[in-house]
PyMOL commands that place a pseudoatom at each C-alpha (Angstrom):
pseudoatom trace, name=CA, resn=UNK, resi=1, chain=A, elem=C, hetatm=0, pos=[-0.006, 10.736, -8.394]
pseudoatom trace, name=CA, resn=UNK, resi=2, chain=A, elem=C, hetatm=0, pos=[-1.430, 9.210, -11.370]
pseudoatom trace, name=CA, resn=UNK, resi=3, chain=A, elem=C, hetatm=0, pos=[-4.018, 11.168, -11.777]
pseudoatom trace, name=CA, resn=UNK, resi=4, chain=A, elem=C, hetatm=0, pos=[-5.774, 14.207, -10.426]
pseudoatom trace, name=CA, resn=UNK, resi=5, chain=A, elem=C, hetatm=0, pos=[-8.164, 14.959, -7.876]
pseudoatom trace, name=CA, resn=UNK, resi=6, chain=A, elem=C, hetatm=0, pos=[-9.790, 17.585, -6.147]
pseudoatom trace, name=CA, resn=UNK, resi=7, chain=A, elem=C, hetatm=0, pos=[-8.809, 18.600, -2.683]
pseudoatom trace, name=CA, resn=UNK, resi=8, chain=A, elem=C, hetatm=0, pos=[-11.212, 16.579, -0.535]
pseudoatom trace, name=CA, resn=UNK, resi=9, chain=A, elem=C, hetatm=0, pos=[-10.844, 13.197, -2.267]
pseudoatom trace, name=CA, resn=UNK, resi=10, chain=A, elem=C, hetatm=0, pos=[-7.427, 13.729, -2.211]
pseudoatom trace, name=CA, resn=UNK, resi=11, chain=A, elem=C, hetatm=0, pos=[-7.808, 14.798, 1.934]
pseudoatom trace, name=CA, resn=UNK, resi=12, chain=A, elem=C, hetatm=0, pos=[-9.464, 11.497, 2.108]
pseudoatom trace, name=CA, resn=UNK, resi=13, chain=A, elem=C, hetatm=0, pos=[-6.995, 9.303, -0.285]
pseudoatom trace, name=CA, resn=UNK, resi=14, chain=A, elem=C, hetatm=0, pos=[-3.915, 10.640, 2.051]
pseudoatom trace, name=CA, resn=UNK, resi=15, chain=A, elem=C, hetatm=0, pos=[-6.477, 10.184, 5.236]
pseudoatom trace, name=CA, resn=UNK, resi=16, chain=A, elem=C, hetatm=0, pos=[-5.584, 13.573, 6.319]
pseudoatom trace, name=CA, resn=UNK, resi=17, chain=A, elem=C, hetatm=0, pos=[-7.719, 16.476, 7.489]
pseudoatom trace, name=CA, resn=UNK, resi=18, chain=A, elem=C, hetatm=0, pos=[-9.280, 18.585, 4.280]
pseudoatom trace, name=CA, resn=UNK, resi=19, chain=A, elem=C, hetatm=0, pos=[-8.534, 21.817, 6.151]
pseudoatom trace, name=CA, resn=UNK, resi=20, chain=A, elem=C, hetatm=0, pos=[-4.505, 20.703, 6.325]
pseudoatom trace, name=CA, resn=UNK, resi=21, chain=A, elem=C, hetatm=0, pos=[-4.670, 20.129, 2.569]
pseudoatom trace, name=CA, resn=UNK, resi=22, chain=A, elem=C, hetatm=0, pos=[-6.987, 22.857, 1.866]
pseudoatom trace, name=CA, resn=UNK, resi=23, chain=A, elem=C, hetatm=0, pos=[-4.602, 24.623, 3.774]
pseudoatom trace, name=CA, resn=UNK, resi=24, chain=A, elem=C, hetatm=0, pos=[-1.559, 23.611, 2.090]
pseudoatom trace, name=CA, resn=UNK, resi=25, chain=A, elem=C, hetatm=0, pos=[-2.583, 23.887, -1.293]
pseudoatom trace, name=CA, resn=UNK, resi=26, chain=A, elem=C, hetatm=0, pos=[-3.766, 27.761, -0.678]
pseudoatom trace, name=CA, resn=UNK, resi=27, chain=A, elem=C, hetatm=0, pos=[0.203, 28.378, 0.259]
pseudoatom trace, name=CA, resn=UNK, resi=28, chain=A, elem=C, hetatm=0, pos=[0.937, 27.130, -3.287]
pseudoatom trace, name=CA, resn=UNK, resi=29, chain=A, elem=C, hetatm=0, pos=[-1.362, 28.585, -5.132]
pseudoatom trace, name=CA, resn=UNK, resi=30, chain=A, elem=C, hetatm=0, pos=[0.946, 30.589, -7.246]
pseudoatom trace, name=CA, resn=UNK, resi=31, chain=A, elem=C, hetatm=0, pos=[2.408, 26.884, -8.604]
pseudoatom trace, name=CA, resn=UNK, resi=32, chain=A, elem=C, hetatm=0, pos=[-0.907, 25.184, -8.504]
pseudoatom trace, name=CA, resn=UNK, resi=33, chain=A, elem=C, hetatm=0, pos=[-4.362, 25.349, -9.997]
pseudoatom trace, name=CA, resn=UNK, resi=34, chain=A, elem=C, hetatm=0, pos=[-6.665, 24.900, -7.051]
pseudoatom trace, name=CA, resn=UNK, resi=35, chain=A, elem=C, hetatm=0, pos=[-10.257, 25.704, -8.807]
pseudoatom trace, name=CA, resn=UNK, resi=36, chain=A, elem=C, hetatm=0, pos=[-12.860, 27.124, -6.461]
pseudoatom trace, name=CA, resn=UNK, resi=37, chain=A, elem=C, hetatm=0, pos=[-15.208, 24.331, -7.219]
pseudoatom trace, name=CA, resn=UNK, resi=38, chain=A, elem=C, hetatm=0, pos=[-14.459, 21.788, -4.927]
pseudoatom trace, name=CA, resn=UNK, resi=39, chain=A, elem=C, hetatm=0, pos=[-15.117, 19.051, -7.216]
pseudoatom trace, name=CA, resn=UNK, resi=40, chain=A, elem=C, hetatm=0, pos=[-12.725, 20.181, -9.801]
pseudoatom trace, name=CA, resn=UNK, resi=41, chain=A, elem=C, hetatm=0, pos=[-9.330, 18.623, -9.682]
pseudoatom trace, name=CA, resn=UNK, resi=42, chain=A, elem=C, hetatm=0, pos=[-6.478, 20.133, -8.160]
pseudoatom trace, name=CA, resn=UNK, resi=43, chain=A, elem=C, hetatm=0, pos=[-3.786, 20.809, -11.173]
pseudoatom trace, name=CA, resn=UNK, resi=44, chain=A, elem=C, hetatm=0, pos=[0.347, 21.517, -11.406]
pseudoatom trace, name=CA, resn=UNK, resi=45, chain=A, elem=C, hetatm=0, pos=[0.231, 24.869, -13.494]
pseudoatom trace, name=CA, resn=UNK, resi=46, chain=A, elem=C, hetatm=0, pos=[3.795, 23.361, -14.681]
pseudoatom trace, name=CA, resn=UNK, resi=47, chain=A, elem=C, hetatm=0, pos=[4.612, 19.992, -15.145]
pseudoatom trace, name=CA, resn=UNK, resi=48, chain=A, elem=C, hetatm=0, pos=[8.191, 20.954, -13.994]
pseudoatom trace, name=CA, resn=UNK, resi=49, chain=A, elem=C, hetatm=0, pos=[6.940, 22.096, -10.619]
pseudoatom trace, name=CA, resn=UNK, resi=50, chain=A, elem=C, hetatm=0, pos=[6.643, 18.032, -9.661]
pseudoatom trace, name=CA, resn=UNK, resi=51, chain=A, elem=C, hetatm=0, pos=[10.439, 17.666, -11.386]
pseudoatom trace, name=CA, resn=UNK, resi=52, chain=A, elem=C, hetatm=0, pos=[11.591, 20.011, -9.060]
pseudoatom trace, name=CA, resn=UNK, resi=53, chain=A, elem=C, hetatm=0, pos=[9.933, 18.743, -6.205]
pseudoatom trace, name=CA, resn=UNK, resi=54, chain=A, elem=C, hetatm=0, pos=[10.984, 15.131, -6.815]
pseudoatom trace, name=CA, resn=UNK, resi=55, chain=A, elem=C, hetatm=0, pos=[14.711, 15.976, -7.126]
pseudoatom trace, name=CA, resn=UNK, resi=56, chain=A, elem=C, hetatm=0, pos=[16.564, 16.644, -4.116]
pseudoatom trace, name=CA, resn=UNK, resi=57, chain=A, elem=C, hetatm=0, pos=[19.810, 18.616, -6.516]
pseudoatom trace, name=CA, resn=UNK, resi=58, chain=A, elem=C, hetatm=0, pos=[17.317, 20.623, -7.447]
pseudoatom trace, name=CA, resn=UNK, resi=59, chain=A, elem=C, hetatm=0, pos=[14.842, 20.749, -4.130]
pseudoatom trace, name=CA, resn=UNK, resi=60, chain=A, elem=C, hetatm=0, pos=[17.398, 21.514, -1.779]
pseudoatom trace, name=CA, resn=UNK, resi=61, chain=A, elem=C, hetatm=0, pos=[14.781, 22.678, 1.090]
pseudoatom trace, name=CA, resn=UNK, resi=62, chain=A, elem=C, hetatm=0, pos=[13.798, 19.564, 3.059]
pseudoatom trace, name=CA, resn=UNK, resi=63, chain=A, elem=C, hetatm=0, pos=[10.711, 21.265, 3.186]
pseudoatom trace, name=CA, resn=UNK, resi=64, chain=A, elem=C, hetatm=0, pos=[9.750, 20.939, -0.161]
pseudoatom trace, name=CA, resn=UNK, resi=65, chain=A, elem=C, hetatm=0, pos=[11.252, 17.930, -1.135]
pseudoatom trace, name=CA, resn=UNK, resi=66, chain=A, elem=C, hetatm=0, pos=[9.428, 14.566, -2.071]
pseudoatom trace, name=CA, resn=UNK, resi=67, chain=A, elem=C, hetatm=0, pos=[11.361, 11.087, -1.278]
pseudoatom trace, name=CA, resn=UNK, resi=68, chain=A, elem=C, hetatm=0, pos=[9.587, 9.707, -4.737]
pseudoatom trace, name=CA, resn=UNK, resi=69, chain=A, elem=C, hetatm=0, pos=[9.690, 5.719, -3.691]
pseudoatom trace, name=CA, resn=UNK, resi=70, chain=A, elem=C, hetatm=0, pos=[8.490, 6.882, 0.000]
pseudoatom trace, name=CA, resn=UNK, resi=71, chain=A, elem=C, hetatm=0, pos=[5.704, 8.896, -1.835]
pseudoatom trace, name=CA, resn=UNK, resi=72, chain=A, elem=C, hetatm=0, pos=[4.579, 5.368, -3.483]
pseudoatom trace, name=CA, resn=UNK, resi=73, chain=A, elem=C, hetatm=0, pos=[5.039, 2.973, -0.879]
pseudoatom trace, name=CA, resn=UNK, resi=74, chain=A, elem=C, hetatm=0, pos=[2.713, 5.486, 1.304]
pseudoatom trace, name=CA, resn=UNK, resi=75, chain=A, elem=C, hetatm=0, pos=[0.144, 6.139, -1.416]
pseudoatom trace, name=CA, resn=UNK, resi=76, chain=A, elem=C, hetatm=0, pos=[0.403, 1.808, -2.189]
pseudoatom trace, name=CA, resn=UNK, resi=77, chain=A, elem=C, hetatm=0, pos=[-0.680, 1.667, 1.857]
pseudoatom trace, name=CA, resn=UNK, resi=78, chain=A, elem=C, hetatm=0, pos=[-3.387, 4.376, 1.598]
pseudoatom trace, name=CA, resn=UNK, resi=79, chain=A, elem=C, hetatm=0, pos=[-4.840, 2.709, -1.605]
pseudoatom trace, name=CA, resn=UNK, resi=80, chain=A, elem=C, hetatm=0, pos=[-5.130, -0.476, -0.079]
pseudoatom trace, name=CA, resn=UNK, resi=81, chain=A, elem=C, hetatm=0, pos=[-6.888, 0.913, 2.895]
pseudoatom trace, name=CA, resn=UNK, resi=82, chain=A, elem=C, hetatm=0, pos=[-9.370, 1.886, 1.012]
pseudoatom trace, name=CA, resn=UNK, resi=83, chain=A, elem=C, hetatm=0, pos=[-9.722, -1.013, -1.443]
pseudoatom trace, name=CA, resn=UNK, resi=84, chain=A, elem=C, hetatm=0, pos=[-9.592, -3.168, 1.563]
pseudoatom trace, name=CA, resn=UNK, resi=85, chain=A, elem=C, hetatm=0, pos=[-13.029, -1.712, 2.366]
pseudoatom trace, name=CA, resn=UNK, resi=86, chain=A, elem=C, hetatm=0, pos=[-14.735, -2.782, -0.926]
pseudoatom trace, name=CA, resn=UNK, resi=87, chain=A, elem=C, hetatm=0, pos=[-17.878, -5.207, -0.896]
pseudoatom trace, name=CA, resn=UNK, resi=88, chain=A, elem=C, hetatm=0, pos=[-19.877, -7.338, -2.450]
pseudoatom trace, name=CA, resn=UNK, resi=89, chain=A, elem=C, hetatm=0, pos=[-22.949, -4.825, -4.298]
pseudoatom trace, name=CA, resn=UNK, resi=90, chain=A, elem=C, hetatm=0, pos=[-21.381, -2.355, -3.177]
pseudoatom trace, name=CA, resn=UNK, resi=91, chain=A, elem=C, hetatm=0, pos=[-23.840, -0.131, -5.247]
pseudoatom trace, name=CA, resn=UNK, resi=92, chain=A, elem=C, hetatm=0, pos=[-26.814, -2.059, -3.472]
pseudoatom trace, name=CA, resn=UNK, resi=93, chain=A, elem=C, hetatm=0, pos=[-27.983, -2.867, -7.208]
pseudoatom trace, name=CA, resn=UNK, resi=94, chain=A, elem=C, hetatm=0, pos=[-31.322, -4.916, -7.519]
pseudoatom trace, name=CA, resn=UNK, resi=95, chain=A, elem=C, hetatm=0, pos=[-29.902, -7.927, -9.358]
pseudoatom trace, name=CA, resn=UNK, resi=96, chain=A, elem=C, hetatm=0, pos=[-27.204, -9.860, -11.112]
pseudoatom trace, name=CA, resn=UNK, resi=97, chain=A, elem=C, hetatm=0, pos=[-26.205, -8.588, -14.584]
pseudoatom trace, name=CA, resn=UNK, resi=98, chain=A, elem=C, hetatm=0, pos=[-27.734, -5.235, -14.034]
pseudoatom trace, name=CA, resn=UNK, resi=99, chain=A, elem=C, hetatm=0, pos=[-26.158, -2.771, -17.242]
pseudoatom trace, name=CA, resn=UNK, resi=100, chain=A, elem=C, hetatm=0, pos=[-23.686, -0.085, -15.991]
pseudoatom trace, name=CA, resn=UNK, resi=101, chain=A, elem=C, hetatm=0, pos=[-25.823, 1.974, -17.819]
pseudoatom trace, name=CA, resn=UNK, resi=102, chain=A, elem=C, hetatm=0, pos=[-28.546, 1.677, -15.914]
pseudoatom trace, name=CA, resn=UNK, resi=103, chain=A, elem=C, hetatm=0, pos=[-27.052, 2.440, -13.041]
pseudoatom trace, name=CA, resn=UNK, resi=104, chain=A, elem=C, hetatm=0, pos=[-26.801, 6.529, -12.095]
pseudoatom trace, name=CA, resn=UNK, resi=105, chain=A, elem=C, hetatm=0, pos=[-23.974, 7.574, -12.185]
pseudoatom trace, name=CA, resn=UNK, resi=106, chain=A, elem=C, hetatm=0, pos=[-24.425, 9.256, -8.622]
pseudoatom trace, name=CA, resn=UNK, resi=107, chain=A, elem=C, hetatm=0, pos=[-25.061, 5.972, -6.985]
pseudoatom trace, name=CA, resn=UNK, resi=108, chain=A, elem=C, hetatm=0, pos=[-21.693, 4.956, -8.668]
pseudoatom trace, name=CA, resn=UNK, resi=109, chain=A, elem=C, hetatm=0, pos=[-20.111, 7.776, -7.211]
pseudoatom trace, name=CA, resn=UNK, resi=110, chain=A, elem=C, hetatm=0, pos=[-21.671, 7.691, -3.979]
pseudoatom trace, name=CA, resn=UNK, resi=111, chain=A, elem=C, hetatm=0, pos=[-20.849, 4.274, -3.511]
pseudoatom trace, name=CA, resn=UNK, resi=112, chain=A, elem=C, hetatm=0, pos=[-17.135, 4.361, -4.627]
pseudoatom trace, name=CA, resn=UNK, resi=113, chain=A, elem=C, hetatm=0, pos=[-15.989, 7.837, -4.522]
pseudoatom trace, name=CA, resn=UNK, resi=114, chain=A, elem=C, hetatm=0, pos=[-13.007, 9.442, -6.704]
pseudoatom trace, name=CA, resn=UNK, resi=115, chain=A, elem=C, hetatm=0, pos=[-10.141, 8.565, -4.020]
pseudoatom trace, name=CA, resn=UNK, resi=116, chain=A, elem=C, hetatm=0, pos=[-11.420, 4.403, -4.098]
pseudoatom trace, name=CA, resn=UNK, resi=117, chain=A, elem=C, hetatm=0, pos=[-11.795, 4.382, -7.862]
pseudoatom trace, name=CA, resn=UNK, resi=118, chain=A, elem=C, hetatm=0, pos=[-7.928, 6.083, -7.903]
pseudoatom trace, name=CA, resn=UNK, resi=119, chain=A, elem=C, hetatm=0, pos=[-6.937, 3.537, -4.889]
pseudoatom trace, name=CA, resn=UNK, resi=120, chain=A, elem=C, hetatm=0, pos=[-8.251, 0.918, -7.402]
pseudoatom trace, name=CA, resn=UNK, resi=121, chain=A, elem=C, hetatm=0, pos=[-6.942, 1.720, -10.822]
pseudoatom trace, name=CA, resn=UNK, resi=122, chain=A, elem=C, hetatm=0, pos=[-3.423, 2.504, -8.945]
pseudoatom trace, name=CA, resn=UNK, resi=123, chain=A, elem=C, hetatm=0, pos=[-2.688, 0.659, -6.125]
pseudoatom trace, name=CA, resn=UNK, resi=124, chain=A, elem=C, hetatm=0, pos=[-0.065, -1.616, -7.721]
pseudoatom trace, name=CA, resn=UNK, resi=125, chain=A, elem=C, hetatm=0, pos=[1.406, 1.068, -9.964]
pseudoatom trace, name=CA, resn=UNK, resi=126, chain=A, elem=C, hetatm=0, pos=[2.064, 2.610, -6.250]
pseudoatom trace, name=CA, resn=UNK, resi=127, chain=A, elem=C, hetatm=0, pos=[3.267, -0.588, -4.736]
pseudoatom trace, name=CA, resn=UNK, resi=128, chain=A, elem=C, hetatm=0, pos=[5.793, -0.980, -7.865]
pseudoatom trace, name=CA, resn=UNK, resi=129, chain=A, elem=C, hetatm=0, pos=[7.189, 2.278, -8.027]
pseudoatom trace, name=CA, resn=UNK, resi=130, chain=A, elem=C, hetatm=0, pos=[7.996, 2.039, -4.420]
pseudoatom trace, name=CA, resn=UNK, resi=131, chain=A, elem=C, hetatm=0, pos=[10.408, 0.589, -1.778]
pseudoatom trace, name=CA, resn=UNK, resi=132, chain=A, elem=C, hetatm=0, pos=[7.971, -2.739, -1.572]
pseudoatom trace, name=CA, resn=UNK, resi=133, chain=A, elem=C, hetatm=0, pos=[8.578, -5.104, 1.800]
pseudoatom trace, name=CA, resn=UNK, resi=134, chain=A, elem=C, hetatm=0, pos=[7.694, -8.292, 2.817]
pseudoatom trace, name=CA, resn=UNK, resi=135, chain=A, elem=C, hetatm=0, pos=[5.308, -7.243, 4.582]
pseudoatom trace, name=CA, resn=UNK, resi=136, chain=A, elem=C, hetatm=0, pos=[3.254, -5.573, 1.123]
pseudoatom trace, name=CA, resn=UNK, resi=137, chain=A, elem=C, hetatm=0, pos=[3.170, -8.651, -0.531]
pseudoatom trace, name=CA, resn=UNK, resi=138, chain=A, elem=C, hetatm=0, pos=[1.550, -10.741, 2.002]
pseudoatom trace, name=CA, resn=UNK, resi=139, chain=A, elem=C, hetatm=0, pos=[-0.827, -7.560, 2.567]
pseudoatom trace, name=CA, resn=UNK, resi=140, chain=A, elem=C, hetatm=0, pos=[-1.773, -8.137, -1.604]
pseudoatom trace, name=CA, resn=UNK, resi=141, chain=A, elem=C, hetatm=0, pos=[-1.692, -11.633, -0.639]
pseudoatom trace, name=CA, resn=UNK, resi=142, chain=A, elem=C, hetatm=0, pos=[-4.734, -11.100, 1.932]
pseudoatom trace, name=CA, resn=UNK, resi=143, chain=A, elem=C, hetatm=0, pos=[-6.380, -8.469, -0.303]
pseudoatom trace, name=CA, resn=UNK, resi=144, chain=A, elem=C, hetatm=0, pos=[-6.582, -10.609, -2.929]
pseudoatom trace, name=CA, resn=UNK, resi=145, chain=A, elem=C, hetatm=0, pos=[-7.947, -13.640, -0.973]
pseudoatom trace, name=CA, resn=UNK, resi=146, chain=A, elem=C, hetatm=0, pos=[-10.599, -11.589, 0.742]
pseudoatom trace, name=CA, resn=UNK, resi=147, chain=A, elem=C, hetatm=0, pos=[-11.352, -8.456, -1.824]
pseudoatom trace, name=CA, resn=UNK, resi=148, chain=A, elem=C, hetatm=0, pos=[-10.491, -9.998, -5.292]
pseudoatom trace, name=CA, resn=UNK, resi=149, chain=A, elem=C, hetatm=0, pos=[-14.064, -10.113, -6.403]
pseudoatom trace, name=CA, resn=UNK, resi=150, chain=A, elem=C, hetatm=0, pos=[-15.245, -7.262, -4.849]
pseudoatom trace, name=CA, resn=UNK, resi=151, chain=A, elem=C, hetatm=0, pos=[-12.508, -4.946, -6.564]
pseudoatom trace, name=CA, resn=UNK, resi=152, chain=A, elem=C, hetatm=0, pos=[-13.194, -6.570, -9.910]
pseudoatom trace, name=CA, resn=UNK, resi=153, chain=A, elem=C, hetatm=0, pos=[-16.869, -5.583, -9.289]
pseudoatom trace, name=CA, resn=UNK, resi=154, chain=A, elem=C, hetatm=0, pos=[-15.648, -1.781, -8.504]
pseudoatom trace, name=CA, resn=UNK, resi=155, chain=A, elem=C, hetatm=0, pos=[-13.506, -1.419, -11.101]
pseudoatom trace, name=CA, resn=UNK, resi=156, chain=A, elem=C, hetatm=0, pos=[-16.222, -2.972, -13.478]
pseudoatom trace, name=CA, resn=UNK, resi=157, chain=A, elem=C, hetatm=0, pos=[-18.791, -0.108, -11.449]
pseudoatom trace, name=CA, resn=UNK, resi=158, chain=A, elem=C, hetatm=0, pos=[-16.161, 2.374, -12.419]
pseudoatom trace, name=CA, resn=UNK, resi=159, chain=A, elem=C, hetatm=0, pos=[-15.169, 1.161, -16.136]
pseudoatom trace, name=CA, resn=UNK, resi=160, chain=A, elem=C, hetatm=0, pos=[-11.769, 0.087, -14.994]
pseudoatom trace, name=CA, resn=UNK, resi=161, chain=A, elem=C, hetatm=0, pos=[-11.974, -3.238, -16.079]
pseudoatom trace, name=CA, resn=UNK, resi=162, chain=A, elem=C, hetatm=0, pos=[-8.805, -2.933, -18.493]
pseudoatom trace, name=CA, resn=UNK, resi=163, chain=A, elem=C, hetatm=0, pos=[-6.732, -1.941, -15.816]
pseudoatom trace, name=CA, resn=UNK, resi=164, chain=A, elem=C, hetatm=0, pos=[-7.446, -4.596, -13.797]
pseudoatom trace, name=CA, resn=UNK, resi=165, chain=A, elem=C, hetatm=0, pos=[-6.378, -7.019, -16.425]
pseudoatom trace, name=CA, resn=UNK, resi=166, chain=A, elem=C, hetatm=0, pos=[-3.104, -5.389, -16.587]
pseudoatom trace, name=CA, resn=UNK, resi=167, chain=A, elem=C, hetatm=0, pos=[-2.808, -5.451, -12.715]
pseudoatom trace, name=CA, resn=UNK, resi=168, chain=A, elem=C, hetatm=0, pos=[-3.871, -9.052, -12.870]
pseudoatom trace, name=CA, resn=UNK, resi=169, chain=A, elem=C, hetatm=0, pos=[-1.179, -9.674, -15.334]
pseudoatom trace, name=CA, resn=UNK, resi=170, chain=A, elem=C, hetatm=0, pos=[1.326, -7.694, -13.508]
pseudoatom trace, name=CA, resn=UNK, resi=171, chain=A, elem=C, hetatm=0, pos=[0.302, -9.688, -10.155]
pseudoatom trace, name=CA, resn=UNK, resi=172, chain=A, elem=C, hetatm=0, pos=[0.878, -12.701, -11.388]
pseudoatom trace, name=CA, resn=UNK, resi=173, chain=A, elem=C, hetatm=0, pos=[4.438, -11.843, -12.378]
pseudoatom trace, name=CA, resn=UNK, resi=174, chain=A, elem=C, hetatm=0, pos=[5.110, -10.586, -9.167]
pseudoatom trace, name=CA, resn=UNK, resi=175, chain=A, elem=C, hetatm=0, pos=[3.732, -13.355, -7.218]
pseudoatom trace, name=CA, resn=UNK, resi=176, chain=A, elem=C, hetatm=0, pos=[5.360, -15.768, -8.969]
pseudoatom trace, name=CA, resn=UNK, resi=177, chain=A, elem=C, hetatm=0, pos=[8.198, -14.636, -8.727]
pseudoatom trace, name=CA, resn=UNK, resi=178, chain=A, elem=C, hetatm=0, pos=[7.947, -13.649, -4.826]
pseudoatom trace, name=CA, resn=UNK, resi=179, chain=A, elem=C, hetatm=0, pos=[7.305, -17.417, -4.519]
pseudoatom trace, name=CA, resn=UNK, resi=180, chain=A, elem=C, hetatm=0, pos=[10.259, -19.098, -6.203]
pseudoatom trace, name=CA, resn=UNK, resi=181, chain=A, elem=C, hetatm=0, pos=[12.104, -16.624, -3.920]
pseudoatom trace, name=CA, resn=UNK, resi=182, chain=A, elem=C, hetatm=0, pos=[10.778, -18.234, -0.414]
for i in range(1, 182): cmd.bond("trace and resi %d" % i, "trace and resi %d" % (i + 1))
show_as sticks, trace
zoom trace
């Protein structure tokens, strides 16, 4: 992960039950900070602890051990899920060029919660770091024809805008590319 979150918008990021990661995350609490207020991220105590768990010298328990690029490719998939959902005033506001800071910041969060603003700010980072297919680029493809403009307005809701431009950037790298190659 990129970031942190707490334990039911990461439930929801993974789409998995937030008793199975509550669940989980109480069995590692000795490695892991796992505050008591739900919305408080979940935290590595050591930074190592991930090392470990991405290294499979190291992590010799199958258990235990995280397949890094399957870990991306799965979170890319995930992230596009939920981005996939995104639409047009998607905070219901009451007119064009309406200031962010008029808008309440619980309205922003109800409306795009932590696990879509994380699916947005990271979804390529994800799809790069991971074994990408065919099959991811022409799901971008659709994404971007149907969802561009709706996850430019979330990650404008969300003050993502910057990242964005470097995903944009990146995109257009990797599409290009991907094209001269069909």
């Amino acid at each position: 992960m990129f970031n942190t979150l707490p334990a039911r918008n990461l439930a929801q990021l993974l789409q998995i039950p937030p008793k199975m990661v509550l669940n989980t995350l109480d069995s590692l609490r000795s490695v892991l900070n796992v505050p008591e207020d739900e919305c408080q991220p979940v935290r590595l105590f050591h930074l190592s602890f991930g090392d470990f768990l991405l290294d499979s010298q190291r992590c010799s328990d199958s258990r235990f051990y995280i397949d890094e690029k399957e870990r991306h490719t799965s979170l890319f998939r995930k992230s596009m899920l939920h981005i996939s959902h995104l639409q047009k005033n998607i905070c219901n506001l009451w007119g064009p060029g309406v200031l962010i800071t008029k808008i309440p910041d619980d309205t922003i969060q109800k409306s795009i919660p932590l696990h879509v603003q994380y699916a947005c700010r990271y979804w390529l980072d994800h799809w790069q770091l991971g074994n990408p297919v065919k099959q991811d680029i022409k799901t971008i493809r659709q994404f971007l024809e149907q969802h561009f403009l709706h996850w430019l307005e979330g990650l404008s809701l969300i003050g993502a805008v910057s990242n964005g431009v470097h995903i944009i950037i990146a995109l257009e790298e990797i599409l290009s590319v991907s094209c001269n190659t069909h």
